[in-house]
LOGUTOR-629260 format. One record per residue (C-alpha): x, y, z. Coordinates in steps of 0.02 Angstrom, whole numbers, plus 50000, padded with zeros to 5 digits. Layout:
LOGUTOR-629260
XYZ;...
This chain:
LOGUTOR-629260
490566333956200;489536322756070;490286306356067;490306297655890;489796278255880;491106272055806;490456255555696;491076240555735;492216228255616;492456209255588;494246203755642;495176199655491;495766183155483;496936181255348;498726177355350;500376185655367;500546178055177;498866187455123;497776173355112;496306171155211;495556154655299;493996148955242;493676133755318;492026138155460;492256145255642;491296136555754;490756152855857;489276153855703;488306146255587;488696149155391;486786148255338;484916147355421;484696129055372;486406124655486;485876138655623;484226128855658;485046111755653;486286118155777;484886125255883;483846107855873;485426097655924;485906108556061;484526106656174;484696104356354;482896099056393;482006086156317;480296093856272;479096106256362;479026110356528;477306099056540;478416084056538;479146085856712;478276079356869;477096090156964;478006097357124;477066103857280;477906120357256;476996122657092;475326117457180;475686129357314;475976142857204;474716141657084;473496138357245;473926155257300;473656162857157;471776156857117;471526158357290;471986178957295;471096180457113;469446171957183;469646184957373;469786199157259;468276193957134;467346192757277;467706207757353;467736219357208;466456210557091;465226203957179;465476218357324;465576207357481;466266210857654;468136208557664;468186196757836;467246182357730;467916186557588;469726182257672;468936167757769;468296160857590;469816164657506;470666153757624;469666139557624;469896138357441;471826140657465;471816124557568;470726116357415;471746121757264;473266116757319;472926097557356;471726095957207;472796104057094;474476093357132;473206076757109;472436083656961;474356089256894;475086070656958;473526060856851;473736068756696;475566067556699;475536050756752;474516050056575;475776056756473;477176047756527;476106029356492;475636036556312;477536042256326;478196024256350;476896014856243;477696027156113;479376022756136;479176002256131;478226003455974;479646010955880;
């Protein structure tokens, strides 16, 4: 048997006396200009994720990554045997992941200065 969608309805919220409440729910926002100031005070983080620390997880991971992408150029692209191909792919696993944490570390180490010379001029 077909089933019907029924539509859904506000909750009224007037009261036994017939009138109804006006003053604003806090559950949403009454226009777009006090949506997006509720959505700019309400944030948890304070800016993008480039602001955090480098961890050695990220390294790690992002070291495996360029590491598989540069095996598989090798072996599909440029057509060479797998065993070196591996052996390479390695290697450059144990490079990307120390030079990218330094690499990560200096240039955050750059924001945050530029960060803090920001915040004592004000």
């Amino acid at each position: 048997m077909a089933q019907t969608k029924k539509k859904r309805r506000r909750k009224r919220r007037g009261t036994q006396g017939g009138r109804i409440d006006t003053k604003a729910r806090a559950s949403r926002p009454r226009s777009r200009e006090e949506a997006k100031a509720r959505a700019r005070s309400g944030r948890k983080t304070s800016g993008p994720k480039a602001d955090l620390p480098p961890t050695w997880r990220n390294s790690f991971m992002r070291g495996i990554f360029a590491a598989v992408v540069f095996a598989l150029l090798l072996i599909v692209l440029f057509q060479k045997p797998l065993g070196p191909s591996l052996a390479f792919g390695g290697f450059m696993l144990a490079f990307y992941i120390p030079a990218g944490y330094y690499i990560d570390m200096a240039l955050w180490r750059r924001r945050e200065r530029a960060r803090i010379r920001e915040r004592e001029d004000r």
